[in-house]
C-alpha positions as CSV (number, residue, x, y, z in Angstrom):
1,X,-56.3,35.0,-57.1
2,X,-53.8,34.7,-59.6
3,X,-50.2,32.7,-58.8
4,X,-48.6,36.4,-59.3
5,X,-50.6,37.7,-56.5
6,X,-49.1,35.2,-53.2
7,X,-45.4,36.5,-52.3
8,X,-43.2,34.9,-53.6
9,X,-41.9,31.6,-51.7
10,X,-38.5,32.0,-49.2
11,X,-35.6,30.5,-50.7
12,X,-34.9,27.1,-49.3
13,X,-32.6,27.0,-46.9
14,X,-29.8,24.9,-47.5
15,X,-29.3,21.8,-45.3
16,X,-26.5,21.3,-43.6
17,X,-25.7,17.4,-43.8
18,X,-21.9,17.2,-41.9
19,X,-19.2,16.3,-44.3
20,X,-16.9,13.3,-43.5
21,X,-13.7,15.9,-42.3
22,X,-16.4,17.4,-38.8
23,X,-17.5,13.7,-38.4
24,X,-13.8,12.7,-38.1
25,X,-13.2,16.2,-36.1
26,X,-16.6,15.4,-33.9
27,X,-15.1,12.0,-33.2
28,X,-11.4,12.7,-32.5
29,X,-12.8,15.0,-30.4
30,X,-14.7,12.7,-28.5
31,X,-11.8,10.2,-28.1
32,X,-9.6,12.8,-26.7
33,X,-12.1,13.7,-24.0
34,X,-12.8,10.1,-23.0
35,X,-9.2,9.5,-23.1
36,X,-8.4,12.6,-20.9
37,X,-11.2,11.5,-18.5
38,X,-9.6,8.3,-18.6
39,X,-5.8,9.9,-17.5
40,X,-7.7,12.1,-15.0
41,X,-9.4,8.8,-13.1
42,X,-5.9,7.1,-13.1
43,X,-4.0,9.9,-11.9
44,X,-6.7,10.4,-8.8
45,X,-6.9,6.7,-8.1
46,X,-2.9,6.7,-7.9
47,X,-2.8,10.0,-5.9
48,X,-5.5,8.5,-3.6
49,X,-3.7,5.5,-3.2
50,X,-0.6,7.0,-2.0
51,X,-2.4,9.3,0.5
52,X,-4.6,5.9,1.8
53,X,-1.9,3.5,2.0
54,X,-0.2,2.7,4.7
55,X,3.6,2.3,4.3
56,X,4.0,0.2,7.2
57,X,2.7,-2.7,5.1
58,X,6.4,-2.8,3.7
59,X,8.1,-3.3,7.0
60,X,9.8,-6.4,7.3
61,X,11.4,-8.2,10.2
62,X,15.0,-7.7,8.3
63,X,14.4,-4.0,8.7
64,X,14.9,-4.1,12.2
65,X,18.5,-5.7,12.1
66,X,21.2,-3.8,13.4
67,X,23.5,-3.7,10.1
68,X,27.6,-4.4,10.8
69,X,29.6,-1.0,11.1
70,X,26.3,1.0,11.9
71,X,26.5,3.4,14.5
72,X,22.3,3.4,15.0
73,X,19.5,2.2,13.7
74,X,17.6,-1.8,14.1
75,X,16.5,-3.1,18.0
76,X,19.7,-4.5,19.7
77,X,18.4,-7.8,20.7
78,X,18.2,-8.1,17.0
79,X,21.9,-8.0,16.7
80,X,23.3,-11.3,14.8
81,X,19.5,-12.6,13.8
82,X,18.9,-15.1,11.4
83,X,16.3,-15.9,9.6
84,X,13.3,-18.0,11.1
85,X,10.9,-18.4,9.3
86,X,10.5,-22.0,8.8
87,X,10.6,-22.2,12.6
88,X,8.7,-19.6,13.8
89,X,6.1,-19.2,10.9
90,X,4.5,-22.3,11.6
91,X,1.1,-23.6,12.9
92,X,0.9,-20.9,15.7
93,X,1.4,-18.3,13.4
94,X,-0.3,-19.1,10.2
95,X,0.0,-16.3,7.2
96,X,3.4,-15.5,8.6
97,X,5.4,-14.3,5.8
98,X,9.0,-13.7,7.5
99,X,10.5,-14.1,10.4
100,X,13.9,-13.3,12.1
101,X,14.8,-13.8,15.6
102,X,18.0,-14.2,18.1
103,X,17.7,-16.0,22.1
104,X,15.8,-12.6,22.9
105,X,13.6,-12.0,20.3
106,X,11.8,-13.3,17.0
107,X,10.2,-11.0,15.4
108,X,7.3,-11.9,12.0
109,X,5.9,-10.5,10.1
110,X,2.1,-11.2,9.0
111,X,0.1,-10.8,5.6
112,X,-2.6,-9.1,7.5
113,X,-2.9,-6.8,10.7
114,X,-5.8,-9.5,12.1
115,X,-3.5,-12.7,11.0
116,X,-1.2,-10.6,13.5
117,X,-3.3,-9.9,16.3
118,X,-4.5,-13.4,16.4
119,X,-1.2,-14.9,16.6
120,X,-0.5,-12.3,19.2
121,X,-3.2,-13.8,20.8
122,X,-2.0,-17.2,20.7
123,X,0.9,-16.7,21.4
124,X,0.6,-14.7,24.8
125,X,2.0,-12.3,27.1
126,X,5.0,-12.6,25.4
127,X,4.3,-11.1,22.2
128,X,4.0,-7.5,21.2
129,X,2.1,-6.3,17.9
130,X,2.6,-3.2,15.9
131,X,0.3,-3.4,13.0
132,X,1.7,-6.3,10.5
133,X,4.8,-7.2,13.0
134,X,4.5,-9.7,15.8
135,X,7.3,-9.4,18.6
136,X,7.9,-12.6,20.3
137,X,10.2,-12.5,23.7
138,X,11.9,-15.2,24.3
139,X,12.7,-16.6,28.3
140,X,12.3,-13.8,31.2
141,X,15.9,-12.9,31.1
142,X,15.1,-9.4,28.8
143,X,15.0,-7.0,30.8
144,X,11.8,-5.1,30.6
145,X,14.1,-1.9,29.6
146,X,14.9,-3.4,26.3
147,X,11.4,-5.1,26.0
148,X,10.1,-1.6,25.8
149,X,12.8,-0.2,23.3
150,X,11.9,-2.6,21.4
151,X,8.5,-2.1,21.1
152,X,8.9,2.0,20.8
153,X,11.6,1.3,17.9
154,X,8.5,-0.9,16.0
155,X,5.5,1.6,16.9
156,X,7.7,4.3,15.5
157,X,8.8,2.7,12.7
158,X,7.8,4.2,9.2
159,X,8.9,3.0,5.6
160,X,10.7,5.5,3.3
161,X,12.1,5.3,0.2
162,X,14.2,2.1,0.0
163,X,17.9,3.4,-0.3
């Protein structure tokens, strides 16, 4: 058989090696999708976090002081309350952060709910917990009217927007 008689061979087909401009196009590419992937994660975590969190954790014992010239708002035996911290955050109530209290009341505030309810705990029948705050009465002489306004204005107690 002679070398005219086999078909002729099929033309080579051209290899296509990438040039430098798709590898830069491949990668930029790449980038942008990690980096959207990235901006997606963060915006979930951050819109999970503000569902999850609990904006109670903001409260502080100040919060609940009537302010001069208000017509409502803060728990009356709070009225003219100084801070008390020093006093009040002390062995008995360890991981207290603030404190305020008047003759009636002193009411702290705690890093954690448990730090709380222990010194709740410790400190008796005449404390009251809502979550992160610790109510202490102070003497017998409350009536148990305002003890239990007191408590209902700290169980219903939300934190907004600060003004």
């Amino acid at each position: 058989m002679s070398h005219s008689d086999t078909a002729p061979a099929p033309p080579a087909r051209p290899v296509t090696v990438p040039g430098s401009w798709s590898v830069h196009i491949g990668r930029a590419a790449m980038v942008t999708g990690l980096v959207g992937l990235c901006g997606l994660i963060v915006l979930v975590s951050f819109a999970a976090w503000l569902v999850l969190r609990d904006s109670r954790v903001d409260l502080r014992p100040d919060d609940f002081v009537p302010r001069a010239g208000a017509t409502s708002g803060g728990i009356s035996l709070l009225e003219g309350a100084v801070d008390v911290t020093a006093e009040a955050c002390g062995p008995v109530a360890s991981s207290c952060t603030s404190a305020v209290g008047t003759d009636d009341l002193v009411l702290m505030h705690f890093a954690t709910k448990d730090a709380a309810a222990r010194a709740a705990r410790r400190l008796g029948p005449e404390a009251y917990r809502s979550d992160w705050l610790v109510a202490r009465f102070v003497g017998d002489d409350v009536p148990a009217e305002q003890r239990l306004w007191a408590t209902e204005a700290l169980d219903g107690a939300w934190q907004s927007e600060v003004d």
